[in-house]
C-alpha positions in Angstrom: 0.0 0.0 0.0 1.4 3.5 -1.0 0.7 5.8 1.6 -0.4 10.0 0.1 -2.7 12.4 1.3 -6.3 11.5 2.3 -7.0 9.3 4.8 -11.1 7.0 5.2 -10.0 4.2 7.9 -13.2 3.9 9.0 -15.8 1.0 8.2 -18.2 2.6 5.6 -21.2 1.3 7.5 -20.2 1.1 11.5 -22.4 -1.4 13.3 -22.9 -3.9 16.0 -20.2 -6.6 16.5 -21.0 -9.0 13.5 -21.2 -12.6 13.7 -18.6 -15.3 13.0 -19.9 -15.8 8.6 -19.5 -11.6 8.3 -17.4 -10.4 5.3 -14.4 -7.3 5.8 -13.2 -5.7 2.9 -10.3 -3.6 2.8 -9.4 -1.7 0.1 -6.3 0.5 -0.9 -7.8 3.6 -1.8 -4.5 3.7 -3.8 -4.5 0.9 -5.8 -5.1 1.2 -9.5 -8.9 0.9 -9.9 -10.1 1.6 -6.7 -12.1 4.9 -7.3 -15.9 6.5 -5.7 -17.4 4.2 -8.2 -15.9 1.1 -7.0 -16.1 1.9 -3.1 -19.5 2.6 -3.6 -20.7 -0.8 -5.7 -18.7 -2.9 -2.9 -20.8 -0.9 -0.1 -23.6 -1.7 -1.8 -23.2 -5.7 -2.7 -21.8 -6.2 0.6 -25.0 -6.4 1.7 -24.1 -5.9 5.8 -20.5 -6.5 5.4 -18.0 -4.1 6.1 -16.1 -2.1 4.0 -12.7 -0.6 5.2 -10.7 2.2 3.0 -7.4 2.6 3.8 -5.1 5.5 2.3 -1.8 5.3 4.7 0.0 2.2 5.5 -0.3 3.3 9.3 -4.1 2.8 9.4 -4.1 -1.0 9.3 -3.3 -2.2 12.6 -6.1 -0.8 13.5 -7.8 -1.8 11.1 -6.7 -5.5 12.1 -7.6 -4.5 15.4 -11.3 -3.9 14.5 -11.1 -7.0 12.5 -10.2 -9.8 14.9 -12.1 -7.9 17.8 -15.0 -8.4 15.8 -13.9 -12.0 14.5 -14.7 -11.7 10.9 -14.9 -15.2 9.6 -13.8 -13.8 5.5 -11.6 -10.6 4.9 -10.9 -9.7 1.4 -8.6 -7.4 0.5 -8.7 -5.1 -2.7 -5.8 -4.0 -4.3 -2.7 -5.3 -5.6 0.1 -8.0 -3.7 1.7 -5.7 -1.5 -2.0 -4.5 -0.3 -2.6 -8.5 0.4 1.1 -8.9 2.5 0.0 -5.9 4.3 -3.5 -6.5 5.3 -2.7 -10.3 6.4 0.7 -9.0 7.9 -0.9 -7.1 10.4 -4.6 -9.3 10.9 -2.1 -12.4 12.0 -0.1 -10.4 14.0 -2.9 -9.0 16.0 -4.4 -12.4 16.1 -1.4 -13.7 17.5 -1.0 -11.2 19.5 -4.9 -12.2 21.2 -4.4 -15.4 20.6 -7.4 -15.5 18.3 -8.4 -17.8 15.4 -7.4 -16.5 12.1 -10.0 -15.5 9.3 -10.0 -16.9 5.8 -7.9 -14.6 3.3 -9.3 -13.7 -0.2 -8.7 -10.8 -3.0 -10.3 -8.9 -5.1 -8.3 -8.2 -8.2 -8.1 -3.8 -8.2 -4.4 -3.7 -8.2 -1.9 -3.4 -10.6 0.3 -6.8 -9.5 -2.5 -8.9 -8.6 0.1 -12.8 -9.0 -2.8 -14.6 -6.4 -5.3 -13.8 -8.9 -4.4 -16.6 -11.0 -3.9 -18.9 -8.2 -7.5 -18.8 -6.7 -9.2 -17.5 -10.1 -10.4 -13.9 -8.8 -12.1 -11.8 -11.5 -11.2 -8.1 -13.2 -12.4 -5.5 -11.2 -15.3 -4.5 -12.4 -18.6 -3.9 -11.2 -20.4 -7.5 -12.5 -17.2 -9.4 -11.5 -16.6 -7.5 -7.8 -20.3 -8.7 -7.8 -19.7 -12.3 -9.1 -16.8 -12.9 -6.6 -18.4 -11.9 -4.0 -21.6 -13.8 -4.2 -20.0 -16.7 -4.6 -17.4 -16.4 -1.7 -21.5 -16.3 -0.4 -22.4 -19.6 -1.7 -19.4 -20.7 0.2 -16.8 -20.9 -2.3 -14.0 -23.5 -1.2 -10.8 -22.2 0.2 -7.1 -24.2 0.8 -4.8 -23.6 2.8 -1.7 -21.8 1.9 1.8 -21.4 3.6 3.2 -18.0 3.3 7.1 -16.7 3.7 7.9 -14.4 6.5 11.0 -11.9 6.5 11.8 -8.3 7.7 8.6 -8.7 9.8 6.1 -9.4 6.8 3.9 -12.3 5.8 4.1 -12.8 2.2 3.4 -14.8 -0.7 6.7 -14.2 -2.5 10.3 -11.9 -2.1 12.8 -11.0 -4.2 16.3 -10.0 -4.5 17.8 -8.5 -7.8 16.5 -7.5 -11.3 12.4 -8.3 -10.4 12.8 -5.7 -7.6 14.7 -3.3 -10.4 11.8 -3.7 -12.3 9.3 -2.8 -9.5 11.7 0.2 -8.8 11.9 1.5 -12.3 8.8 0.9 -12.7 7.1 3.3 -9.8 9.7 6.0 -10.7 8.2 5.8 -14.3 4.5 5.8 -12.8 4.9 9.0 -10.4 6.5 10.7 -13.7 3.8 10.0 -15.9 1.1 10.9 -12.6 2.2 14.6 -13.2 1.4 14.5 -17.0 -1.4 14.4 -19.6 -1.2 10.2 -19.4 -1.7 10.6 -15.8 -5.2 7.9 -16.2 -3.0 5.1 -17.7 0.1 5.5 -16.0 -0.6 2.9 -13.5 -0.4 -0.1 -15.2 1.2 -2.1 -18.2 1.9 1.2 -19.9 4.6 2.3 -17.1 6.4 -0.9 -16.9 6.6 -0.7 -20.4 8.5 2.4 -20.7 10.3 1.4 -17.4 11.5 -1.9 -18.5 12.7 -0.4 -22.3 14.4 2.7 -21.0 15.4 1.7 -17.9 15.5 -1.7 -16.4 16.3 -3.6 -19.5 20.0 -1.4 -20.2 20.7 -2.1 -16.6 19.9 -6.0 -16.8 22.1 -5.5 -20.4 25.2 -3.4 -18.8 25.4 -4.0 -15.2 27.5 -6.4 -13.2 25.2 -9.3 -11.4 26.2 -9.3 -7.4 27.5 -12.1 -5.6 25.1 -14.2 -4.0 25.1 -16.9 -1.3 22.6 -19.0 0.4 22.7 -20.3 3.8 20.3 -23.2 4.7 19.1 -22.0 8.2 16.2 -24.7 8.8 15.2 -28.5 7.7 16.6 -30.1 4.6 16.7 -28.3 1.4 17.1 -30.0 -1.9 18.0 -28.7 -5.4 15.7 -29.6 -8.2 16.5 -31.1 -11.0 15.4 -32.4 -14.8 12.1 -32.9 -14.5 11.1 -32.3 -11.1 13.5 -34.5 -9.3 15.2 -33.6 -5.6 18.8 -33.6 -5.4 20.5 -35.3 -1.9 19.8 -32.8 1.1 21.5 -30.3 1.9 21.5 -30.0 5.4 21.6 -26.8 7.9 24.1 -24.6 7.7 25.5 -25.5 4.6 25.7 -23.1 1.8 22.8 -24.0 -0.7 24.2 -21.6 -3.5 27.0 -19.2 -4.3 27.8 -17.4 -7.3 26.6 -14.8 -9.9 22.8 -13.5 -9.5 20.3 -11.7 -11.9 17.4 -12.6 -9.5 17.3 -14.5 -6.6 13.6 -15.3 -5.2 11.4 -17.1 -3.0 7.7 -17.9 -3.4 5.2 -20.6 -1.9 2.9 -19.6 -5.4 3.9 -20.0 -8.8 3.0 -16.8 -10.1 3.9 -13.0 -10.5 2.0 -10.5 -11.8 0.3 -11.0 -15.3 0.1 -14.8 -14.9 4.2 -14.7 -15.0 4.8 -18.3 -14.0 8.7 -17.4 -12.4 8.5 -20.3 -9.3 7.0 -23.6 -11.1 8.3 -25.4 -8.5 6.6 -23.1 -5.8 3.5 -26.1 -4.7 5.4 -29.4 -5.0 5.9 -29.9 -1.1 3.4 -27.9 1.0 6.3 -27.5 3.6 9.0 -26.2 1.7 9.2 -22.8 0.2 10.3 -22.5 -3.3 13.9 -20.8 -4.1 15.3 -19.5 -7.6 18.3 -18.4 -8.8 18.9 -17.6 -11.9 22.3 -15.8 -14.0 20.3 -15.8 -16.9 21.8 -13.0 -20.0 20.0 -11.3 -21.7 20.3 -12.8 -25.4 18.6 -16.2 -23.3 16.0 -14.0 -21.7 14.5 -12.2 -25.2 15.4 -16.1 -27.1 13.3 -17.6 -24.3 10.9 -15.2 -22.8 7.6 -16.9 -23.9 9.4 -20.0 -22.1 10.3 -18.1 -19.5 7.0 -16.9 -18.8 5.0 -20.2 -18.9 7.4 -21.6 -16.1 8.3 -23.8 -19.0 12.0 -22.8 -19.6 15.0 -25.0 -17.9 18.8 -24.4 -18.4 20.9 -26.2 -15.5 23.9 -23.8 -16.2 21.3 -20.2 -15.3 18.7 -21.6 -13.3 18.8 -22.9 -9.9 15.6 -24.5 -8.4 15.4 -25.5 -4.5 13.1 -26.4 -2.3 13.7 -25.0 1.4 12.3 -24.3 5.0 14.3 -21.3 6.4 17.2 -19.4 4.6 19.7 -16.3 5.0 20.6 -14.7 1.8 23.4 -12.4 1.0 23.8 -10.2 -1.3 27.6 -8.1 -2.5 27.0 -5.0 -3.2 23.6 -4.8 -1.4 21.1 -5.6 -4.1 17.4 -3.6 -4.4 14.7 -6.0 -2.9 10.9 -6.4 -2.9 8.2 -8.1 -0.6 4.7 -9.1 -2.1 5.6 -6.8 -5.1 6.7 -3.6 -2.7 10.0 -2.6 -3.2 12.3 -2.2 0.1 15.3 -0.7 -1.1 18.5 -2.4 -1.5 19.9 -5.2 1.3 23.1 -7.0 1.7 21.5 -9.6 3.9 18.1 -11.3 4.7 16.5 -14.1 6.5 13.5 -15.7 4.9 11.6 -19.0 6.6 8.5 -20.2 5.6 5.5 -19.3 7.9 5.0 -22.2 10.6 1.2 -22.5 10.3 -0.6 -21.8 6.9 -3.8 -19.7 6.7 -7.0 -20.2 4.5 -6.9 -18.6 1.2 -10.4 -18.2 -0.7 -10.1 -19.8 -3.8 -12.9 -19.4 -6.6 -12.0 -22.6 -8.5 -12.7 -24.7 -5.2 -15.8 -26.6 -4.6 -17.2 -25.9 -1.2 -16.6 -28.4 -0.3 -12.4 -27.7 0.2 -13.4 -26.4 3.3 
């Protein structure tokens, strides 16, 4: 969640405490296709739910506060990833924190990097598919359950060292450029990583020196994938996993990035093991191989390193730029990532009801 001026924490209907079945919402009234329109057609299918609008990053713990207190049984969120890492960041902390059962977790698809989208099927944002979701998370739409990383006090589907954070960086720069001219309505979207991957990112993927990398197993046995899906011997705690050259060096417990980008294939085969990728990858194999690349399809044992691990320290010389959930951090030399030790429910709209 990017955090400007105006501020509407506040449920948009306050009421009684709700039962256990009630529905939050909570929306980034910054995301990309959040405007009065769509607050108003989610106050008004909500039918008794509540609907939270949240400006500033510093309005969601309480937010989380109101929502546990009340004990929501569903909370949506609407926006892109880093709204989702944020929202469920802070509900499981104050959970924790009252030792109180968590809610399922859903989204509605109103941000600009919406990668959970294609895992649990969520429809575009618009008015009839806001709608469609909704009603059918009604009908009691299935849900699994999902294991999520944590690292530099986030919960998260996926992080990121190295030229996918770049992108992210290049990409907002480009954004809050084109805000302040006449192509201020399509500048958040495909049109600004557009410009930001051509003039920026790609000439620094082309040019720049890759850092040096190393990985540090810090929890249960991790294993390197190989030719088709096969685990290597284990490797066990604290022995180095990798070390070398690094374009991008990521970890995910979903397969996909934004766009249906299908960067961690790997990302579901053992519930209790996070997936790990890194990858030197040059630029003449990324344009020969993007379409590949992109289906999750694309395997080069000399660029790509698949793994499959618990808990991990990564370090990165010179510090390297970093994102969590799609949110870019700023550049680190070091982090510690370990997969969350309880999973929570995730809605998912191609799940029979019965899932639950």
């Amino acid at each position: 969640m990017t955090a400007p001026h105006e501020s509407r924490a506040q449920p948009a209907a306050a009421e009684a405490d709700p039962p256990v079945e009630r529905i939050a919402v909570v929306v980034n009234g910054n995301a990309k296709n959040v405007n009065d329109e769509v607050i108003s057609t989610l106050d008004q299918i909500l039918r008794g739910g509540d609907l939270f609008v949240s400006r500033q990053l510093e309005e969601c713990p309480d937010i989380a506060r109101t929502v546990v207190n009340r004990g929501y049984g569903t909370v949506l969120t609407g926006g892109g990833d880093g709204t989702f890492t944020v929202v469920v960041t802070e509900v499981i902390k104050e959970a924790r924190r009252q030792n109180r059962p968590l809610p399922r977790f859903g989204l509605l698809k109103l941000g600009t990097g919406n990668s959970l989208a294609w895992v649990v099927g969520a429809s575009k944002a618009k008015g009839r598919g806001l709608a469609a979701d909704i009603q059918r998370l009604r009908e009691d739409a299935g849900s699994r359950p999902m294991r999520l990383i944590e690292v530099e006090d986030y919960i998260a589907p996926f992080c990121g060292f190295g030229a996918d954070a770049v992108v992210l960086a290049d990409y907002h720069d480009v954004r809050d450029a084109l805000l302040k001219s006449p192509l201020r309505r399509v500048a958040p979207g495909p049109l600004s990583y557009a410009v930001s991957s051509v003039t920026r990112s790609l000439p620094k993927f082309l040019f720049g020196r890759a850092p040096h990398c190393r990985v540090i197993n810090e929890g249960g046995d991790a294993h390197k994938v190989g030719p088709k899906g096969r685990l290597g011997p284990p490797i066990r705690r604290g022995e180095i996993i990798y070390e070398g050259q690094s374009r991008i060096t990521g970890v995910s417990t979903i397969p996909y990035y934004g766009f249906g980008f299908r960067a961690f294939p790997y990302a579901m085969e053992r519930p209790d093991r996070m997936s790990l990728r890194v990858t030197t990858i040059n630029s003449a194999q990324l344009v020969t191989n993007f379409r590949a690349m992109w289906r999750g399809e694309f395997s080069d044992p000399t660029t790509m390193f698949d793994y499959l691990v618990e808990d991990i320290s990564i370090e990165m010389d010179p510090p390297t730029p970093f994102q969590i959930g799609g949110d870019v951090q700023g550049a680190r030399r070091s982090v510690r990532a370990t997969l969350s030790p309880s999973p929570i429910r995730l809605v998912d709209y191609y799940a029979p009801p019965s899932a639950d």
